[in-house]
N, C-alpha and C positions, 0 to 999 in steps of 0.2 A: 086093852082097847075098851072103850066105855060107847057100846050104840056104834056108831063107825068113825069115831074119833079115838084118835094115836095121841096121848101126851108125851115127850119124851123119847119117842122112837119110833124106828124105820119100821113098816111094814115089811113084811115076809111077802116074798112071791109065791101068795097059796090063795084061792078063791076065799072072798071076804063074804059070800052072799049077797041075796038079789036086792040089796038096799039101792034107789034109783039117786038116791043124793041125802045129802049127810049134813047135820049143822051143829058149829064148832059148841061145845060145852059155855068155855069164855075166854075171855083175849085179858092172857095175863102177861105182866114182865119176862115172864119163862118162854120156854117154846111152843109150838100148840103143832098139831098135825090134825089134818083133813082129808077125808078123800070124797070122792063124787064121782057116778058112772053114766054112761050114756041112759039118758033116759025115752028116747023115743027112734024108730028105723029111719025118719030122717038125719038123725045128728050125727050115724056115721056114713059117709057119702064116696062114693066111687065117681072120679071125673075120667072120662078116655084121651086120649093123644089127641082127639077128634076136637074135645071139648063136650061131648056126651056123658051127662049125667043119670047117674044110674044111683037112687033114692030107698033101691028096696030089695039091694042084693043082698044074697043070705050070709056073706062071708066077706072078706076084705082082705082085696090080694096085697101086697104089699110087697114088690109093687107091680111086675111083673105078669100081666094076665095075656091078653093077645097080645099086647103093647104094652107101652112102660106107662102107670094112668099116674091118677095124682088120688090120695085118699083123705077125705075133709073127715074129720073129728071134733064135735062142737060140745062141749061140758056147760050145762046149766047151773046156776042156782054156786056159783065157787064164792065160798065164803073167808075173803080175805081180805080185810080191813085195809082200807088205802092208809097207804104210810108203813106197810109189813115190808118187814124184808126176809126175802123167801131166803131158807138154807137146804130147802131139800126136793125136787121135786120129779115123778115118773109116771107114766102111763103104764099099766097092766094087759097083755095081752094074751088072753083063753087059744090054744092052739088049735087048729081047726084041720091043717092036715102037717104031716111032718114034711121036713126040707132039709135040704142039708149043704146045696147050691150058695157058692156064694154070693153075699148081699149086701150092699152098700145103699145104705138112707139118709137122708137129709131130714131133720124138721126143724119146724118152723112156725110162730106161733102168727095170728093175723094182728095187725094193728088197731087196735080197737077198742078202747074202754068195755064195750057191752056189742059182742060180736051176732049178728043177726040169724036167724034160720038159716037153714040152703034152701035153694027152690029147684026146681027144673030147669032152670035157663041155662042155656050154653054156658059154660065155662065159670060156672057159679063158685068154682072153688080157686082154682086159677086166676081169676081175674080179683082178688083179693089180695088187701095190702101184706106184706110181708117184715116181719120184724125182723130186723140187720143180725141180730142174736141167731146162731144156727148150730145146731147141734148134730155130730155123725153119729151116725149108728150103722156096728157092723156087726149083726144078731149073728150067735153063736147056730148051729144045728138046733129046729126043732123037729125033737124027736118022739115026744109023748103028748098025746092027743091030751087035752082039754088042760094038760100043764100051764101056765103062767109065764107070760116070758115077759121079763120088766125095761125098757131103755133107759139109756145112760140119766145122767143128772138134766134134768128139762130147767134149774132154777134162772138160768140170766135167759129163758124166753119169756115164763110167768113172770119173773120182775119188771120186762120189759114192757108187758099189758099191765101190770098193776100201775105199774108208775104213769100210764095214762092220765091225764087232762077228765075229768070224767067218772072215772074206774070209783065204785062204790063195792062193797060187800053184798052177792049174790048177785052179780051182774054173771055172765055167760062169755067164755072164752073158745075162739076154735084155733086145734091146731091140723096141719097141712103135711102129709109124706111125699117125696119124693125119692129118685134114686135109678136103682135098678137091682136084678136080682129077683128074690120071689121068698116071701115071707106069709100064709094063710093062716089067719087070725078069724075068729067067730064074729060076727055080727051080731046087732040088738033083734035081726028078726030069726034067727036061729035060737038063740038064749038070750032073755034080756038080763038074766042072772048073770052071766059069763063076758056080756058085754063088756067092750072098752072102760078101762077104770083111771081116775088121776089120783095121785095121792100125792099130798103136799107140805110141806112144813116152813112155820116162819118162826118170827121173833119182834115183839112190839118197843117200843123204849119204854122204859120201865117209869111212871107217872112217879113224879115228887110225893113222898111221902106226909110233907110239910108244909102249909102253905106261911114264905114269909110275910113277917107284919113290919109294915114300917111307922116309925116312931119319930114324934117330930120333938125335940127341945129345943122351947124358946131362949133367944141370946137375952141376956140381963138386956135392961133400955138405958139406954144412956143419955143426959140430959146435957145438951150443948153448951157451952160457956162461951161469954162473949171477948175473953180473953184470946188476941192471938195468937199464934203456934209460933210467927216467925213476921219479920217485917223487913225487907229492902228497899229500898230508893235507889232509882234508877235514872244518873243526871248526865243525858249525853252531854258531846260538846257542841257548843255554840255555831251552827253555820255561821259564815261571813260568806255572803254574795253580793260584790262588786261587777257592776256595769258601768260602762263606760259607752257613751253617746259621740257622736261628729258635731263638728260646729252645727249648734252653738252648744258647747261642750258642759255636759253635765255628769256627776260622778252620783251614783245611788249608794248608800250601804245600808243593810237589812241584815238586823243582829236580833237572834230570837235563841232566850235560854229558856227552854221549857225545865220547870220543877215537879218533877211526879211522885210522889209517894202512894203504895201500894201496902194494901194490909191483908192478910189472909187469916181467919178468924177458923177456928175448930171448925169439923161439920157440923151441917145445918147452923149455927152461927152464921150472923149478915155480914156479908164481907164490904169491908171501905174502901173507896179508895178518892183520894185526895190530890188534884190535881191544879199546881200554881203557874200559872205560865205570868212572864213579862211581856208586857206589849210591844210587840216590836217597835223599834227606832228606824224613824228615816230621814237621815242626814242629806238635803240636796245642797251641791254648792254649785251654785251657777257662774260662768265664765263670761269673760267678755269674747263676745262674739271677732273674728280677725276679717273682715270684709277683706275680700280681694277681688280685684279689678276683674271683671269677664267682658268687658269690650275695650277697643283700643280704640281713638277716633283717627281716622287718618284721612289728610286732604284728597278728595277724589276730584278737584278740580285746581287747573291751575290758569292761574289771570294773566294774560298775554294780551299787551296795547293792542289795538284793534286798527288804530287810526296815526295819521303819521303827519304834521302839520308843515306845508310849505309854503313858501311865501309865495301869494297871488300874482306882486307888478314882477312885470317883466325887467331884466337886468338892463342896464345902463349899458350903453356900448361905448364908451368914453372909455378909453382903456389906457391913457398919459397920464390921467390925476394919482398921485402917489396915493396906494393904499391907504394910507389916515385921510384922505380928503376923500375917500368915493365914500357913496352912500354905503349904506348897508348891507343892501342886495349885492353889492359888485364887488363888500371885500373878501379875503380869503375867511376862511370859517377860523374864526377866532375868538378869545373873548372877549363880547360886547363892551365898548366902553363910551359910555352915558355921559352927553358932555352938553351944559346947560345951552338953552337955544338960541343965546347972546353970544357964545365963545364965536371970538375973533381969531381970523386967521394971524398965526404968528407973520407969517410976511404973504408977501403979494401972490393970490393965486398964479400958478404957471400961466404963459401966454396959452393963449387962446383958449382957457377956461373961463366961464361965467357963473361967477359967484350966486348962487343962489343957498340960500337958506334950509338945514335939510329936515327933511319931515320924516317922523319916523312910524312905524306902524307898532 
């Protein structure tokens, strides 16, 4: 032990002296050990069932006093470099009366980067966060006044404050008893020598010995040429698109051979490319148109005589003269026949006709 620092190993459960807190020699690759004890009659605390805080008892029932209380323990000044990873860690407790009743403890460290005083307010110990990490203790008989009696491994509740959001070297951590049973431990206003002790051990990562350098070689430079690597020509086939029109009928054809040559020249070299197209051809041949008829004419009237011609003079009532001698009016409807106005009768009109000469209309 060098001052109140452990390199390399566990502290004995024997009183170390009234050192009130302890700071680490140095933070090597190796392991380092620490301890630190209560330094003032507030920081070891008695809370009741009630929630009654009691600040300045002389001794620390554990846990067992009228009622089952709760006893707050707060370590100053712990000096354990964030990023440590604890491998060893216990609280020291000076015996204050013997017991031998059995005892079952809970503890429990508070959640806290840098854990605050107690005050006198109700339930100043209780009403504080609790770390999910929990450790039993079932303390063996103590038998010998002002003996040492140490708890189990405390490391996964201090790892679980160190590893805090916050948590620096020499920040302040409290831990919390619960349980039942009856365990009397000395207080800081009885002895502050004998007072509550932690003692702790870690291990850092071990800092690179070496720091690498990085080295840069440049590539040779290379001077581009304007020589090509590689050359293809790329000569689709010729669409042909034929349309075809209604009267008046027309045929289109559109014929287009594009020529393309592509050149791909080294890097950085300017790349070619060379592109021949033919102008397209458009052949129209025009037709003769086929007119065909869209009306039809058809007669929508028809011509029907209106008028009917009859003959004015009234018939001859002579009804003896042989049909070629009556007038007109009186023969039977036959074909007219026109006989010059001199024609003489071949013989003698019948008796009692009188010759008269015929007039004709």
């Amino acid at each position: 032990m060098v001052g109140n620092t452990i390199i390399g190993a566990a502290a004995s459960p024997t009183p170390i002296g009234p050192a009130a807190s302890a700071t680490p020699t140095s933070i090597s690759p190796g392991q380092s050990a620490n301890e630190v004890r209560v330094s003032s009659g507030n920081d070891d605390v008695e809370e009741s069932a009630a929630g009654w805080m009691y600040l300045d008892s002389t001794d620390l029932e554990l846990i067992h006093d009228s009622d089952n209380q709760i006893v707050g323990i707060r370590f100053n000044g712990v000096n354990i470099p964030s990023g440590a990873t604890i491998t060893n860690a216990y609280i020291n407790f000076a015996v204050d009366e013997t017991a031998s009743a059995a005892t079952s403890l809970s503890i429990q460290g508070e959640v806290s980067p840098n854990a605050a005083a107690f005050t006198s307010a109700d339930r100043n110990v209780s009403s504080r966060a609790r770390t999910a990490n929990v450790v039993s203790w079932a303390p063996a008989s103590w038998l010998t006044l002002g003996a040492y009696q140490q708890t189990p491994n405390l490391a996964p509740v201090l790892q679980e404050i160190v590893n805090q959001a916050g948590w620096t070297s020499g920040n302040s951590m409290v831990f919390m008893f619960t349980g039942s049973g009856s365990r009397v431990a000395i207080a800081f206003e009885t002895n502050p020598a004998q007072a509550p002790l932690l003692h702790f051990e870690f291990t850092m990562n071990a800092s690179p010995s070496n720091t690498p350098t990085a080295t840069f070689t440049a590539l040779p430079s290379a001077t581009p040429t304007a020589s090509p690597i590689f050359t293809f020509t790329s000569t689709p086939i010729a669409p042909t698109t034929t349309y075809t029109a209604a009267a008046p009928s027309a045929t289109f054809t559109n014929t287009v051979i594009p020529s393309m040559t592509y050149t791909v020249a080294a890097p950085s070299a300017t790349a070619t490319a060379t592109l021949t197209q033919v102008a397209p051809t458009v052949t129209t041949t025009k037709g003769t148109p086929t007119k065909t008829p869209t009306k039809t004419k058809t007669p929508t009237k028809t011509k029907t005589p209106t008028k009917t011609k009859t003959p004015t003079k009234a018939a001859s009532t002579n009804t003896s003269a042989p049909a070629a001698l009556l007038p007109p009016q009186d023969r039977a409807p036959t074909k007219s026949v026109y006989r010059p106005a001199m024609m003489m009768w071949k013989k003698a009109p019948p008796a009692g006709c009188i010759w008269t000469a015929p007039t004709w209309n």
